[in-house]
N, C-alpha and C positions, 0 to 999 in steps of 0.2 A: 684221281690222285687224292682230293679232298676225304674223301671214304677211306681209304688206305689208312691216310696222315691221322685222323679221329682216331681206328682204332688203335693205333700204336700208340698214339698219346693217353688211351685210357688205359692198353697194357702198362706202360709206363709207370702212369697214377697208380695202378693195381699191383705193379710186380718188383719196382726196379730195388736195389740194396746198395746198402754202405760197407765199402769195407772195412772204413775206419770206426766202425761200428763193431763190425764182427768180426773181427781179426785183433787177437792179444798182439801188439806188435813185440810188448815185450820177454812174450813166452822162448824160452830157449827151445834150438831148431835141434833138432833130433840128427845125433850124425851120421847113423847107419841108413839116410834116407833121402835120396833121390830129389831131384826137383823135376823133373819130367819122366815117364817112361822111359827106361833104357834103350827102348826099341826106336825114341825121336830124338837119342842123341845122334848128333852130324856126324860121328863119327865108328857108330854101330854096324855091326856086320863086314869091318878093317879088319884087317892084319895087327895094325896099330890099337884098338879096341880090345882083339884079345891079349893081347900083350901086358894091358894095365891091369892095376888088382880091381878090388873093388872099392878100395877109399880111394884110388884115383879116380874111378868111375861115376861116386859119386861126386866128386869136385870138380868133375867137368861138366858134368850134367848141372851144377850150381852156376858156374862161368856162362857157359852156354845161352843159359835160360835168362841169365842176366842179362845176354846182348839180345836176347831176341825182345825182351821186354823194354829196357831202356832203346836200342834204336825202336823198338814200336811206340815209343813214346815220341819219338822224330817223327814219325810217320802218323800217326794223331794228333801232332799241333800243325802241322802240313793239311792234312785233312780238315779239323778245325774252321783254319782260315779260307780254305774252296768253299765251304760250306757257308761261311760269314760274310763272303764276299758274292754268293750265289743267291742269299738274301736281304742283302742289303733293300734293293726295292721292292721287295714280296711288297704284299699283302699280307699286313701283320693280323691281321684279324682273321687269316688263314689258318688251318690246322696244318696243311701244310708247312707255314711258318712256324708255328708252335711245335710241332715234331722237331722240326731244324734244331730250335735252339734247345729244345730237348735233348738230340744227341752232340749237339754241343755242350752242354751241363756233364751228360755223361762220360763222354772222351776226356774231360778237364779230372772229374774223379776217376777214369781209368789210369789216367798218366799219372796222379798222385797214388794210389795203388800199386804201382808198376814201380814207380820210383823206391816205396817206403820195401816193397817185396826184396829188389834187386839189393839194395842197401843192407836188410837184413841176412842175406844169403850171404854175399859176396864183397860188399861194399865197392862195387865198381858198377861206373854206368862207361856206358860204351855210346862212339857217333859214327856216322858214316865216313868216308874219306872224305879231303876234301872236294875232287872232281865230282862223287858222286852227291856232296851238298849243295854243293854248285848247279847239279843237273837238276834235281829237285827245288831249289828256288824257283827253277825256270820254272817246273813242269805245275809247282803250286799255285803261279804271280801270270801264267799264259791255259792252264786246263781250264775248259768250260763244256755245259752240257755235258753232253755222252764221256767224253775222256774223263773229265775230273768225277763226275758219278761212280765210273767203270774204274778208275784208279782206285776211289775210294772203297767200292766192293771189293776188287784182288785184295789189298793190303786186310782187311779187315777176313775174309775169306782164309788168306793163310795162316794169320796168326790163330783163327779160328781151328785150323784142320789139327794145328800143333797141339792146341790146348784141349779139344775132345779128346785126343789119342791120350792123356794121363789122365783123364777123369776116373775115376774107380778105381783107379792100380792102386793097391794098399802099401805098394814100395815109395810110393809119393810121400812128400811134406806134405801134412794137412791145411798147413799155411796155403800153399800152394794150391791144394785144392779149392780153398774157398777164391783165391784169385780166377782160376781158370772158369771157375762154375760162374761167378760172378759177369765175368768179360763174356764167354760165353753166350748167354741171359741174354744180356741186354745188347752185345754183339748181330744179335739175330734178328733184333728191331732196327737196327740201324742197317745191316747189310738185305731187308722188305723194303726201305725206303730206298736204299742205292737203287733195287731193282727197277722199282716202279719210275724214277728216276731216270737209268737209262732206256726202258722202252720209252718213254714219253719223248725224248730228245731224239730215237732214232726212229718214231715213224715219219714216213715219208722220205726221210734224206736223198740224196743222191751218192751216186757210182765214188765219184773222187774224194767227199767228204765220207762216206760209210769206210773206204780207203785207209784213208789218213790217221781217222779215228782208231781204228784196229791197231794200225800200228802201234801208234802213239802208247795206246793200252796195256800193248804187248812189249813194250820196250818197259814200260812202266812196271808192271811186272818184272821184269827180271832185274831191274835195279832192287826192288823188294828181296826178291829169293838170293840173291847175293850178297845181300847187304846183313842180312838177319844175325847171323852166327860170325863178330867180327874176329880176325885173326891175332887180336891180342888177349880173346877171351883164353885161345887156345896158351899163349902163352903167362897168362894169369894163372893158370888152372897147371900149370907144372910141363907142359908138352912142349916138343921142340914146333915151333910152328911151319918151316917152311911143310913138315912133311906130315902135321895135322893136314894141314890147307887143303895139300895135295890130296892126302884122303878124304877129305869132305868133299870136293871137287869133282872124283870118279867113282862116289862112293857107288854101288848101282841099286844097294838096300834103299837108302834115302832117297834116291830116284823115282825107285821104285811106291816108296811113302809119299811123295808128294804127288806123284803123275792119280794114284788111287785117294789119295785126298779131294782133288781138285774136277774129278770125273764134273760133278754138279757144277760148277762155275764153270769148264768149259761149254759144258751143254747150253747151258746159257747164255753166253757168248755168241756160241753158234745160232744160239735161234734168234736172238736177237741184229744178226748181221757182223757181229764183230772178230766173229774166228775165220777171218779170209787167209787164202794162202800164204800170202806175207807176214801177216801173226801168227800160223800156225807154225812155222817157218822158229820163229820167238821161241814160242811157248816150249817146240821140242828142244830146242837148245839149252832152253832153262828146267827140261825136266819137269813140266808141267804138266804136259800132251804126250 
């Protein structure tokens, strides 16, 4: 793990960027243009979809992209604190430990990123309900080893899959492009360490705990994939919501985009121990598997 942890900390050193550096925040956003590929709105390939023009299309693709980035911003100070509270007793003089607080430096500039992006698009930030803040306190204040690692990869993993799928579409905000590319980047150091991470915590285990863990993982997971695109973006963004919802919910375009996003992270899972029946069970219900 120590070898791992080194060279990510000299990627790091070598590679990482500022948004607040490279981003005019206060350049005007172009209005004929997208904040994500058309093809990752939640509501692409609907009945409801074709129906809107395309200045609704774009305004929902702004709303949207708003809640997937502000709740990911929920979901990296959640992340954050597993990790802070994972090293509390390191060994500071680990590279190990120095990664850690590495992508804890990171997650702090991606959620002010996220924040400063969503504000200029749309100026709303979106949260989870309350049942599901609730569940998450838990899962932040009780995940250890394998779970909160494996937590930590899905969440970082989807936002990930989201934001490759608009890189290079020239129907994007270039704002937005430099968010994506950025999160992206340094996304990909952080989701090598979750790795390393859960194989180390799941060699040897046993039967009930390899079990448990799955679970937990895959429940964990679909609070994620539920939570992303909240239901008042849909009604920010001009749309009737009960019957947004309901098409994001059956959509089977977007089904279809996430279950082919996530191939790599299941396989992972799997080899690692943690896509047993009763998670996989999860995973297909959330469209992931």
């Amino acid at each position: 793990m120590d070898q791992v942890s080194s060279r990510l900390v000299e990627s790091s050193t070598r590679s990482s960027r500022n948004a607040m550096a490279e981003i005019d925040w206060d350049l005007p956003l172009d209005p004929t243009m997208y904040a994500c590929r058309p093809e990752w709105s939640a509501l692409y390939g609907t009945e409801y979809w074709d129906e809107l023009t395309t200045e609704q299309r774009i305004r929902l693709t702004r709303y949207e992209f708003a809640s997937v980035m502000t709740i990911g911003i929920w979901f990296e100070m959640m992340l954050q604190e597993m990790i802070i509270r994972d090293q509390r007793s390191a060994d500071y003089h680990s590279s190990e430990f120095q990664f850690a607080m590495t992508e804890v430096a990171d997650e702090c500039r991606h959620s002010l990123m996220f924040a400063l992006a969503s504000q200029k698009m749309v100026g709303a930030s979106y949260h989870p309900s309350r049942r599901v803040a609730r569940m998450g306190k838990v899962f932040m204040n009780t995940a250890k080893n394998e779970v909160a690692y494996a937590g930590i990869l899905i969440a970082e993993e989807i936002l990930d899959v989201m934001q490759r799928g608009s890189i290079g579409d020239d129907t994007v905000l270039p704002m937005i492009h430099t968010v994506n590319e950025i999160h992206v980047l340094e996304e990909s150091r952080h989701m090598r360490f979750a790795r390393e991470q859960v194989r180390g915590s799941m060699a040897g285990v046993g039967r009930l705990r390899r079990e448990t863990s799955a679970v937990l993982v895959a429940l964990g997971a679909e609070m994620i994939v539920l939570n992303l695109v909240r239901p008042q973006a849909f009604v920010d963004a001009g749309l009737d919501k009960h019957r947004a919802v309901g098409a994001m919910l059956s959509n089977e375009h977007r089904h279809r985009m996430l279950r082919s996003g996530c191939v790599h992270l299941m396989q992972f899972l799997d080899e690692v121990g943690l896509l047993t029946p009763s998670a996989e069970k999860i995973y297909r219900r959330t469209h992931l598997l």
